[in-house]
C-alpha positions as CSV (number, residue, x, y, z in Angstrom):
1,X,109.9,139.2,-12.0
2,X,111.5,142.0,-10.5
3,X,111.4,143.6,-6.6
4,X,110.8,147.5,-6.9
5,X,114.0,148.4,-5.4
6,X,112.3,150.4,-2.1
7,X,110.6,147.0,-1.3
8,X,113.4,145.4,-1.2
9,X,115.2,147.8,0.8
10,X,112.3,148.0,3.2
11,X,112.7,144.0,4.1
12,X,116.4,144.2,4.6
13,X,115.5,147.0,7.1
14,X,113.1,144.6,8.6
15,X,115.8,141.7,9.2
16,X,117.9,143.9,10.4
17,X,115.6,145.3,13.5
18,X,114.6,141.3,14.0
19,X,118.5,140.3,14.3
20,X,119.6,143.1,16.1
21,X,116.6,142.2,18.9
22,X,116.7,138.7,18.5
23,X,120.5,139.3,19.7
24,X,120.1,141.0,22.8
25,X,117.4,138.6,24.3
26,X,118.7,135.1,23.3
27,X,119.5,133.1,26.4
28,X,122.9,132.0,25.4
29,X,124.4,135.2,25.0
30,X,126.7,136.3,27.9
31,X,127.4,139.7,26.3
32,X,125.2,142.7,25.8
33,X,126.0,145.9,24.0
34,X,124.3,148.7,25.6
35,X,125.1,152.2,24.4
36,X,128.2,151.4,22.4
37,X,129.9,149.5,25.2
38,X,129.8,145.6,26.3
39,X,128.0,144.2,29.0
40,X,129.0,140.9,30.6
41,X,126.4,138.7,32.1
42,X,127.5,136.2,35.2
43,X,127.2,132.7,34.0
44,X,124.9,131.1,37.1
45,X,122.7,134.5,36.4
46,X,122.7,133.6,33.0
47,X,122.0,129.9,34.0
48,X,119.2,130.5,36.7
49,X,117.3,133.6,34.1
50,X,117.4,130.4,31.2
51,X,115.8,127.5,33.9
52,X,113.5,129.9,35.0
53,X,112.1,131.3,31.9
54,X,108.3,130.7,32.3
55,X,108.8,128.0,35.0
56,X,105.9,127.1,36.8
57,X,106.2,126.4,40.6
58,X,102.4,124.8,40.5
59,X,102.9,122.2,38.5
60,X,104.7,119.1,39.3
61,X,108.0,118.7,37.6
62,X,107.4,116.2,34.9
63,X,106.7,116.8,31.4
64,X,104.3,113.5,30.9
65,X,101.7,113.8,33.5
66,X,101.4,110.3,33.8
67,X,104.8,110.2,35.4
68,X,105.8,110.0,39.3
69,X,108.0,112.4,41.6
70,X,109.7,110.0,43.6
71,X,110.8,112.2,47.0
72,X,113.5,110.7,49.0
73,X,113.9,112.0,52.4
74,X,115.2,111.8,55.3
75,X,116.4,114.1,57.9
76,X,119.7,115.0,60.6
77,X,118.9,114.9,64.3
78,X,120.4,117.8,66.4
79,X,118.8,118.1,69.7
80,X,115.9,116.7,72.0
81,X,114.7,119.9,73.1
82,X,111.7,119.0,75.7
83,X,110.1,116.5,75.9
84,X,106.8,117.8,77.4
85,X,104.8,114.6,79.5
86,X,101.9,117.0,80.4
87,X,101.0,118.0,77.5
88,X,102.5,114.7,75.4
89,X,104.7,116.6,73.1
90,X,108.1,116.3,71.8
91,X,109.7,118.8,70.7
92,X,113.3,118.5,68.7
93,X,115.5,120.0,66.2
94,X,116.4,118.8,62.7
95,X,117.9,119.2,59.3
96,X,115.3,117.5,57.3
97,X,117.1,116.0,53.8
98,X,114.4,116.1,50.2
99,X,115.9,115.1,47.3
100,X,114.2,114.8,43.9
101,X,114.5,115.0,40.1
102,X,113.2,118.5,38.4
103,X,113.1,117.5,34.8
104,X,112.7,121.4,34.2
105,X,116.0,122.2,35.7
106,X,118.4,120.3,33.6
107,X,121.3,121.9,31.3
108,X,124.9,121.5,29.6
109,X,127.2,122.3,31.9
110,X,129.7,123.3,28.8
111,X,127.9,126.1,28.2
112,X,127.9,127.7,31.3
113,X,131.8,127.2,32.2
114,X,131.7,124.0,33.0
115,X,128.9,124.8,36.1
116,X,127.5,121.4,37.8
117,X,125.7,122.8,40.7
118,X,123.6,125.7,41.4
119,X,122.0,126.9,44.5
120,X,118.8,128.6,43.3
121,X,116.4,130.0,45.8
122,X,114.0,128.0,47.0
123,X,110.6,129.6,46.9
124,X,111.1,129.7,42.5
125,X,110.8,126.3,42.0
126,X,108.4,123.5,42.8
127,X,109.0,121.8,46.3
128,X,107.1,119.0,47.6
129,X,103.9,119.5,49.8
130,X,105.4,117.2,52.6
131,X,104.2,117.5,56.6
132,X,104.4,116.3,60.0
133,X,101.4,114.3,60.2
134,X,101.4,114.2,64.2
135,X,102.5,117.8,64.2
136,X,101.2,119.6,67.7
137,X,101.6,122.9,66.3
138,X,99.7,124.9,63.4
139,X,100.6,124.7,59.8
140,X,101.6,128.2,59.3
141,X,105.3,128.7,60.3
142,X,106.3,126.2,57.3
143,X,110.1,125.4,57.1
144,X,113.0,128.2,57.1
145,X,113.4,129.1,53.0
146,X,117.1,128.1,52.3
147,X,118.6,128.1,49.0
148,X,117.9,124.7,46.9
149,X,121.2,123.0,45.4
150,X,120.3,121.8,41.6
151,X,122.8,119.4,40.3
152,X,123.1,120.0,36.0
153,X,120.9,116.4,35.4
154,X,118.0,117.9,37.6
155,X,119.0,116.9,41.0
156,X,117.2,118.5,43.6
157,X,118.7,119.0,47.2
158,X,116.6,121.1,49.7
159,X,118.4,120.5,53.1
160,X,115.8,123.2,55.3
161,X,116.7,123.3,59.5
162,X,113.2,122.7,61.1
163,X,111.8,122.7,64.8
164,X,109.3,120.1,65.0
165,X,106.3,120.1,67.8
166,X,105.1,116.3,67.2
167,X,102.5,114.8,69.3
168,X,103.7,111.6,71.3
169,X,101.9,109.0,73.4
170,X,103.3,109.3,77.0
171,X,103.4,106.1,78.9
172,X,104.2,106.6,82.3
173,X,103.8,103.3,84.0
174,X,107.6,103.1,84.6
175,X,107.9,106.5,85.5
176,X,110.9,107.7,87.0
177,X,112.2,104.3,84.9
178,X,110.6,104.6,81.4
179,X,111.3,104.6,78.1
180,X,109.0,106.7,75.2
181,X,109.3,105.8,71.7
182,X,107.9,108.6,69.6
183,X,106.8,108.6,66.2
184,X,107.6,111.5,63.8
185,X,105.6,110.5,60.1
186,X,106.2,112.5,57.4
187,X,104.2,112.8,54.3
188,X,102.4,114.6,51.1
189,X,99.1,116.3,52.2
190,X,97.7,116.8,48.5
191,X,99.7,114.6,46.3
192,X,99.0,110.5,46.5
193,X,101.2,107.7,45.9
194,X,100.9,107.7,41.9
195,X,101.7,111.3,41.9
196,X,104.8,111.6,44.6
197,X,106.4,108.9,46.1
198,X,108.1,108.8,49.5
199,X,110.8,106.9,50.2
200,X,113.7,106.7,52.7
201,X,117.0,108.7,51.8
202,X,119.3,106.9,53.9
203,X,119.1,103.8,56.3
204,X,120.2,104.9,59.3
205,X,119.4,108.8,61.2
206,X,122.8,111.1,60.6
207,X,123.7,112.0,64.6
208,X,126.6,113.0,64.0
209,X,125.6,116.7,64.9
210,X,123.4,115.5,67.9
211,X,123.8,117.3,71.0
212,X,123.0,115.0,74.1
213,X,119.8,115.6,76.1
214,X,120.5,115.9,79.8
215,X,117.1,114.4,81.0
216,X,116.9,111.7,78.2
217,X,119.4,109.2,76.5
218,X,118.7,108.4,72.6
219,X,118.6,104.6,72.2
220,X,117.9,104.5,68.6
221,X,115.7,105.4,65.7
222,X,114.0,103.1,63.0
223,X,113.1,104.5,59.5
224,X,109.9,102.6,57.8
225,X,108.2,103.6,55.1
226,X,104.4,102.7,54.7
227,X,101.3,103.0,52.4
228,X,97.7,104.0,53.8
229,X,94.5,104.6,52.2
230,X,92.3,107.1,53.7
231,X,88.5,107.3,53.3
232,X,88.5,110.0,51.2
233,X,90.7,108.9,48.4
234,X,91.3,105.5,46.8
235,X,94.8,106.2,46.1
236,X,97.3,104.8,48.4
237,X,98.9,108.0,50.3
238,X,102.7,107.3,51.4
239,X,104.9,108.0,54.1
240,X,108.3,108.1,55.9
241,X,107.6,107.2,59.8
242,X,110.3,107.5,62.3
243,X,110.3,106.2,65.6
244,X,112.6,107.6,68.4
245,X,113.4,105.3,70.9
246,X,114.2,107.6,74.3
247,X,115.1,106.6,77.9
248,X,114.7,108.7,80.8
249,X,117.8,109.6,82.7
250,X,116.9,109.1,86.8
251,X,119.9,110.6,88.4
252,X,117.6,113.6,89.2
253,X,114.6,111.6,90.3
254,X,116.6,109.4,92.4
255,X,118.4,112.8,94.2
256,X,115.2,114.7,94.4
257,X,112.1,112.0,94.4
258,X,113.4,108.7,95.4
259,X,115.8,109.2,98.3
260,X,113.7,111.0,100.0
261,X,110.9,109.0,100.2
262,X,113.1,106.2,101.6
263,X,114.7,108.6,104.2
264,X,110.6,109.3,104.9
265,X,110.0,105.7,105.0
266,X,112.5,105.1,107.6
267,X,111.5,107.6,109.7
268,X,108.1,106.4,109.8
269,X,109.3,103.0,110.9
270,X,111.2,105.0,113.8
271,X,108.0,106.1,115.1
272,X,107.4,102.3,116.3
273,X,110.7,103.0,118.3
274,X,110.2,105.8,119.9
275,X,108.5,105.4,123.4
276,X,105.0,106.1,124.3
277,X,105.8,108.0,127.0
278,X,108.0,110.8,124.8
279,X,104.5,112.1,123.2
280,X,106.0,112.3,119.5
281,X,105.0,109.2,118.2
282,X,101.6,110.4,116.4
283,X,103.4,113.5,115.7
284,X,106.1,112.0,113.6
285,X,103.8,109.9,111.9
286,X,101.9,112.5,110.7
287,X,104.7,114.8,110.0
288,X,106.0,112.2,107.5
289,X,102.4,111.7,106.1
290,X,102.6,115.4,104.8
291,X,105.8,115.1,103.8
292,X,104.6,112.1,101.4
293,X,101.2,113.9,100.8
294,X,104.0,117.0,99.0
295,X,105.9,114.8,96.9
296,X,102.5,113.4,95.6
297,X,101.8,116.5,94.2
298,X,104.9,117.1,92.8
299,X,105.2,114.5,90.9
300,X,101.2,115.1,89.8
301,X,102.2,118.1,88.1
302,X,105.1,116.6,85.6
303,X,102.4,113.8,84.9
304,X,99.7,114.2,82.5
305,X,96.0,114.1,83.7
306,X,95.2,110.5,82.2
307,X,93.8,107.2,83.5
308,X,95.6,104.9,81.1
309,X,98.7,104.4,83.3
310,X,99.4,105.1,86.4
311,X,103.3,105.6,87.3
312,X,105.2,103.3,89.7
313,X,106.6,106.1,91.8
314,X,102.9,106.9,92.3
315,X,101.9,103.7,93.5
316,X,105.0,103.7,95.9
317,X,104.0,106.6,97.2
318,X,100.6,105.7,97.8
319,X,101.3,102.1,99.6
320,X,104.1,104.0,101.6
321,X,101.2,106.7,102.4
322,X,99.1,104.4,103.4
323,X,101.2,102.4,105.4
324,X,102.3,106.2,106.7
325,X,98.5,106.3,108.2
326,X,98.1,102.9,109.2
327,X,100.8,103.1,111.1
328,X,99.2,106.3,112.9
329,X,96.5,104.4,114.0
330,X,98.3,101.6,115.1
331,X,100.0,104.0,117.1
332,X,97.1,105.2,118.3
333,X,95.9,101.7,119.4
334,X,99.4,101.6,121.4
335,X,99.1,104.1,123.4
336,X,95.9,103.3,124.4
337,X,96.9,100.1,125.3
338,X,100.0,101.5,127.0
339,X,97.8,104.2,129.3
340,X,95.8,102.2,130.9
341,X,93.1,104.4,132.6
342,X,92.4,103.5,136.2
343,X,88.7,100.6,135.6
344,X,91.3,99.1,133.4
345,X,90.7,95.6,133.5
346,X,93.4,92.8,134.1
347,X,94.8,91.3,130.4
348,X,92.9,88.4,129.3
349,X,94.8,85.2,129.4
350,X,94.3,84.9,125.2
351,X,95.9,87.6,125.0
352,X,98.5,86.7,126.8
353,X,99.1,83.3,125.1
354,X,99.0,85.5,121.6
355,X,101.3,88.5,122.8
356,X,103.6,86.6,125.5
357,X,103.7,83.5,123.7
358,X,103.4,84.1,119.9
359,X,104.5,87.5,119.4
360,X,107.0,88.2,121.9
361,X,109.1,84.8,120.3
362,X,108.5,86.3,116.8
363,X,110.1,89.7,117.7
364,X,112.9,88.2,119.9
365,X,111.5,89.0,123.6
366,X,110.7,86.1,124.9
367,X,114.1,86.7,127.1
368,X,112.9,89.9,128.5
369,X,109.3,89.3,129.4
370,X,111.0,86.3,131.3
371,X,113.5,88.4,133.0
372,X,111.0,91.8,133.9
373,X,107.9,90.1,134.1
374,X,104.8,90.2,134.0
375,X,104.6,91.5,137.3
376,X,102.2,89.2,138.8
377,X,101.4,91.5,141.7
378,X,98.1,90.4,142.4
379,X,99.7,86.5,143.0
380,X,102.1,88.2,145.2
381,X,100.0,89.5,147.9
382,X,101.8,88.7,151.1
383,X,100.1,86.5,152.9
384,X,100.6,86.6,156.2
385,X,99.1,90.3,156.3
386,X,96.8,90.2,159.4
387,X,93.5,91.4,160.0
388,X,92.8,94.0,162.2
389,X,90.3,93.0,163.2
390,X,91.0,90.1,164.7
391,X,94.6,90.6,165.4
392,X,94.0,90.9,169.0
393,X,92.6,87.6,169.6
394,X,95.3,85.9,167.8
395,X,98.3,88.1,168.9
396,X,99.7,84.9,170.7
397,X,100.1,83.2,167.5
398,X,102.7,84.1,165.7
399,X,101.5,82.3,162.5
400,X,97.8,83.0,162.7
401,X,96.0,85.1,159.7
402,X,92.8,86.6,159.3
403,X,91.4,82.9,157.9
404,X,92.1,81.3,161.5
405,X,94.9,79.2,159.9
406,X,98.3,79.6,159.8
407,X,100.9,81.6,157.4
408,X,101.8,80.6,153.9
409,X,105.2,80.8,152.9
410,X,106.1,83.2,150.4
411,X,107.5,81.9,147.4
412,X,110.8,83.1,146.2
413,X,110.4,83.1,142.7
414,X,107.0,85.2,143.1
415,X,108.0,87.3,145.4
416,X,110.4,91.0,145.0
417,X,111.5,93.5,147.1
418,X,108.0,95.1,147.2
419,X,106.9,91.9,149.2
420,X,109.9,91.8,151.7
421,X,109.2,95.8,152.3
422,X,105.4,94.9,152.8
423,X,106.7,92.2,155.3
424,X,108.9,94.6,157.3
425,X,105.5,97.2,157.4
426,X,103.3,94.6,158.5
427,X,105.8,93.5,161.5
428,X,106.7,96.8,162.5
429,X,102.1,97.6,163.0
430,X,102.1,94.4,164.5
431,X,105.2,95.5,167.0
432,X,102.9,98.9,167.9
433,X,99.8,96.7,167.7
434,X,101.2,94.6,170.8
435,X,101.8,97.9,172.7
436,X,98.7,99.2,172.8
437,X,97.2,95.7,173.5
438,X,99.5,95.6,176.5
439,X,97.6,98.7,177.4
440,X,93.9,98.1,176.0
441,X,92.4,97.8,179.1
442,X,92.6,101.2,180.0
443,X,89.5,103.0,179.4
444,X,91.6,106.4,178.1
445,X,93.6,104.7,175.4
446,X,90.7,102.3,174.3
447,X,89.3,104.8,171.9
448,X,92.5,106.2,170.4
449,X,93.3,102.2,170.2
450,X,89.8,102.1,167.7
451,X,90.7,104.9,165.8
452,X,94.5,103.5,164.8
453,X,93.2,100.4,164.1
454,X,90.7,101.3,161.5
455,X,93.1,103.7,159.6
456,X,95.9,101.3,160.0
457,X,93.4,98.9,158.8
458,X,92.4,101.9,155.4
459,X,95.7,101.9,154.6
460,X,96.4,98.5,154.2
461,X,93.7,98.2,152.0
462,X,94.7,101.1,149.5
463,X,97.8,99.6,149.5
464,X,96.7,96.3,148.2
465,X,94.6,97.9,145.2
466,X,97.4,100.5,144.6
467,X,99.7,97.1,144.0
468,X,97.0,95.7,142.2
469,X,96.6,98.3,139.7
470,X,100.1,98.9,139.2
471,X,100.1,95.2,138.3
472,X,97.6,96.0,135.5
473,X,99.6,98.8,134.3
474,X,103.1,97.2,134.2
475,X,101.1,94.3,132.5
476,X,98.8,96.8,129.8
477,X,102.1,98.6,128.7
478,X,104.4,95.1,128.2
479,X,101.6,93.9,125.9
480,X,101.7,97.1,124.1
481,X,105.7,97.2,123.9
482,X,105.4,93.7,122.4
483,X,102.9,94.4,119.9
484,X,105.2,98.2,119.0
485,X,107.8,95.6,118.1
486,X,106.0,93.0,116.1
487,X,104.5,96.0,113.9
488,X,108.0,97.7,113.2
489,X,109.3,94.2,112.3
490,X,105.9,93.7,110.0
491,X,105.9,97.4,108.4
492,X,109.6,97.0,108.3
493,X,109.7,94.0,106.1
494,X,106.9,95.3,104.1
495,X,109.0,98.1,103.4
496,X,111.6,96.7,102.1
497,X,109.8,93.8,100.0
498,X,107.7,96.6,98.6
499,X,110.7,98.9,97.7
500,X,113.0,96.6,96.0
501,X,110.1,95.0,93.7
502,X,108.9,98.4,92.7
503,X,111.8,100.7,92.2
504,X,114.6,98.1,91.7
505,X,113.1,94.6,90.2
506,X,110.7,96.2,87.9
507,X,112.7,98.4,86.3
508,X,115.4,95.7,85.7
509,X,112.8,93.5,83.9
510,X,111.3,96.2,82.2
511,X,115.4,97.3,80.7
512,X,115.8,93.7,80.0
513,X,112.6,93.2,78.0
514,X,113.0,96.5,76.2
């Protein structure tokens, strides 16, 4: 049968216009001719235009369904930016490392001039839905959009810079001495286990592009990789956890926080040295109280408002504080004791036995009480004063008192140079005494003789009670030197106990046992 000859002529017309377009859109073709000239087509352009044609970047790159994307990832630690203890957050910069297999993205490198790798942008293919889990900022920002490197069997390398904001469980029990270990877990929010897998890129953290933190020292970082089920799904969801182990550096603190408060602790136990008499001794103590009270707050605002741990520097500063006030009333209790007001009474002798005997060999002054006292005035009362009143009848005794009997002799261990002046007093009236006696019977001088004799007789007698009280006095302010001693030895040793346990020994056990 024959073809009409315009039929046959309109089909070759047909395969012409079909070759002719089929030409200038196949893939493969690197030239064009446009316009009666040739048009040369870059061989990654060529390359990316082919791997895109209708690619999908919903849809998980597999062609069986059935099939899992296995993510391995892992990341580069630059920088501990902050780490943020009231608010509990870390911040940090890294390079995070996702690697995967597109089976979409695979060709002959042979056909493209030998091209093995090609860096494709990022947001036109599929990239895996992985998070901070403990992230402390919104979800919005997303990761910087860097070029993806493909490698010709599918190999997918995204290597995006990131600034994470992860959430971190301060513990601040050791603070200025602790360490932090902070978690970072990373993970597929949509996708479970049998649809991507997570798993570790590398062992070990790269740091060789770390930049060292001036308030914290890096002491390691452990990669684990775990499976959890959530309520929601059945599946098991994956993850990549990493833990950053930190140490805080306490060159600062000990400057600005620690020195301080032992310069403030000595100066509060110099308030125990300082004598009652100078006034200052309540008004160093509570200068140093306020001091303390200042660094309290201080360190309040670096330290997040919780009631799980409380930090050791806080608890030093709170036994130091109140040690601070106790020592202020002590003080107070001094000075009372050291100004004696004028009804005081004489010491008791248990408190003698306690103070002179107990207390004074604890703190080493044993020696001087023996040497200065106590001034037993009141034992010392010469006595071979006379009487007055009857001093006329027994002027020709020598020896006679106001008793009738005759004079005791003074001992010399009891007696001072206040006794010997009172003896040289009492013989000089007696010397004037005998000359108006020689003279008493004349009835001009007997008055005035009356008169003499009773304010002779006054002043004797404020004499004895102004001895007496200053007896009571010398004896008040001894015990309350004694007892200023034995409480700058006590707070002193207190002091010291209580500041090497808490800011030396338990920081050394707690390094050792980290």
């Amino acid at each position: 049968m024959r073809i009409p000859i315009q039929t046959a002529m309109t089909v070759l017309q047909l395969a012409g216009i079909l070759s002719v377009s089929g030409a200038d859109n196949a893939p493969h073709r690197s030239r064009r001719i446009r316009k009666g000239r040739e048009i040369k087509i870059p061989d990654e352009q060529r390359l990316l235009r082919n791997l895109l044609y209708k690619y999908d970047t919903a849809s998980r790159p597999v062609y069986n369904a059935s099939h899992t994307v296995t993510v391995k990832y892992g990341l580069t630690l630059t920088q501990i930016a902050d780490m943020d203890e009231v608010n509990q957050v870390l911040t940090t910069n890294v390079w995070l490392e996702q690697e995967w297999v597109d089976e979409r993205l695979k060709w002959n490198p042979a056909d493209y001039n030998n091209l093995v790798v090609m860096r494709m942008p990022c947001e036109k293919i599929w990239l895996p839905d992985i998070v901070l889990y403990n992230s402390a900022d919104d979800y919005t920002a997303g990761y910087m959009q860097s070029k993806a490197m493909v490698d010709h069997n599918g190999t997918v390398f995204w290597p995006p810079p990131a600034k994470f904001r992860s959430s971190c469980k301060i513990d601040i029990t050791f603070f200025p001495f602790d360490d932090q270990v902070c978690k970072m877990k990373f993970g597929s929010w949509a996708y479970d286990g049998f649809q991507l897998n997570m798993t570790s890129r590398n062992e070990k953290v790269d740091m060789s592009n770390y930049v060292f933190s001036g308030e914290w020292d890096l002491l390691s970082i452990d990669i684990v990789r775990n499976e959890k089920f959530y309520g929601c799904c059945p599946e098991p969801y994956p993850d990549v956890t990493f833990y950053l182990r930190i140490r805080r550096r306490t060159l600062y603190y000990l400057i600005n926080v620690i020195f301080p408060c032992l310069w403030l602790s000595i100066l509060s136990l110099l308030g125990f040295w300082l004598p009652p008499d100078s006034g200052e001794k309540i008004t160093l103590g509570i200068t140093v109280l306020l001091a303390f009270s200042v660094f309290m707050l201080l360190i309040a605002e670096n330290m997040p408002a919780t009631s799980d741990f409380v930090p050791l520097i806080g608890i030093y500063l709170t036994m130091t504080m109140a040690m601070t006030s106790l020592s202020i009333v002590l003080t107070v209790f001094v000075l009372q004791l050291h100004h004696a007001s004028p009804n005081q009474k004489p010491v008791p002798e248990w408190v003698k036995r306690i103070v002179f005997g107990v207390l004074a060999r604890i703190t080493g002054m044993r020696g001087a009480i023996t040497t200065t006292g106590p001034y037993h005035l009141h034992d010392d009362i010469v006595k071979d004063d006379v009487c007055l009143t009857t001093f006329l009848e027994n002027d020709n005794n020598e020896n006679a008192t106001c008793n009738g009997g005759f004079q005791i002799q003074v001992d010399s261990v009891h007696h001072n140079n206040a006794s010997q002046d009172r003896l040289n007093r009492t013989h000089s009236m007696r010397g004037s005494l005998r000359h108006l006696h020689n003279n008493h019977n004349s009835e001009n001088k007997g008055m005035t003789y009356d008169k003499i004799s009773k304010h002779l007789k006054l002043l004797v007698q404020k004499q004895d009670f102004e001895d007496q009280y200053l007896e009571i006095v010398n004896e008040w302010r001894l015990v309350a030197c004694v007892i200023d001693r034995f409480l700058f030895w006590t707070f002193l040793l207190i002091t010291t106990v209580s500041t090497l346990t808490i800011l030396v020994i338990v920081p050394i056990v707690k390094n050792s046992s980290f």
